[in-house]
N, C-alpha and C positions, 0 to 999 in steps of 0.2 A: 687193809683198811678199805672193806667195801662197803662204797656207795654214802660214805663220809660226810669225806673232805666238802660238798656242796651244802652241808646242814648248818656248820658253825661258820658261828662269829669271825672269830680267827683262825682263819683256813693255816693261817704261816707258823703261830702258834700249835695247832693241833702239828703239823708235818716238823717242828723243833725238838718236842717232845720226840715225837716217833724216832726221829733219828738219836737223843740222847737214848734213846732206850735197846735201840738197835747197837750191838757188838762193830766194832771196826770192820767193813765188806761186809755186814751185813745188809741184806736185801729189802726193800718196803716192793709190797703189792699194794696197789690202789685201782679205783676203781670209782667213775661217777658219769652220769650222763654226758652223753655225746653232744653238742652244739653246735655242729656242722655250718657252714656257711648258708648251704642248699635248706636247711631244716630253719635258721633263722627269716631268711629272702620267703620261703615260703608261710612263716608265720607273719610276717610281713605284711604279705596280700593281705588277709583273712584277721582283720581288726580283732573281733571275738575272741580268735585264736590265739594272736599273740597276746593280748591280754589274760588269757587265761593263764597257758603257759607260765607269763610272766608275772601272774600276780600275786606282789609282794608281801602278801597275807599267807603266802605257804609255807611248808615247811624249807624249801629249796630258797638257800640263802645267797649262794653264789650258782654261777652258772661257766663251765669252762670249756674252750676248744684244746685241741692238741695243742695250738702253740701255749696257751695261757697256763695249761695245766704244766707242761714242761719245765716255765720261765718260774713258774711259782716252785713247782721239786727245785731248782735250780739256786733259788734263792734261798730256800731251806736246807742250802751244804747240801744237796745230794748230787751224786755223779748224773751226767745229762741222761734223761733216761730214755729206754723203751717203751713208743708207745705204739698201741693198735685201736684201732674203731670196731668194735663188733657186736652186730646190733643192737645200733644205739647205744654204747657204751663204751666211752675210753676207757684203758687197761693199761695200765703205768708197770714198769719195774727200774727200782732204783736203786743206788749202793750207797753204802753213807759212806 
């Protein structure tokens, strides 16, 4: 599921599905922009910037960090997962 989870509505919804549809230890890839603390603080300074970023006229519905994305796979029954940042991008692997 790349670059998703951040477009819909019901982010918990779309990863319930995923996991009914994934076989018992089966595996979810996911995958959606990175939102670093250091990348917020710096949108921060730069009013324009975070505004733009953030504005809720986009296609970008939700916005998530490592912990958020984690707590939300977690809540959707999946095993805690693996994740990694790389550029600009968390990468999830999960088990159902």
């Amino acid at each position: 599921a790349g670059e998703v989870i951040e477009h819909v509505a019901d982010g918990l919804g779309l990863l319930d599905e995923l996991r009914r549809v994934l076989r018992p230890g089966g595996r979810l890839l996911i995958s959606t922009p990175d939102h670093p603390r250091r990348l917020v603080w710096s949108l921060a300074l730069r009013r324009a910037a975070f505004e733009r970023h953030f504005d809720p006229r986009s296609d970008h519905v939700r916005f998530f960090t490592r912990r958020t994305l984690a707590a939300t796979l977690e809540d959707a029954g999946f095993s805690p997962p693996a994740i990694e940042s790389r550029r600009g991008v968390l990468l999830a692997a999960a088990t159902r």
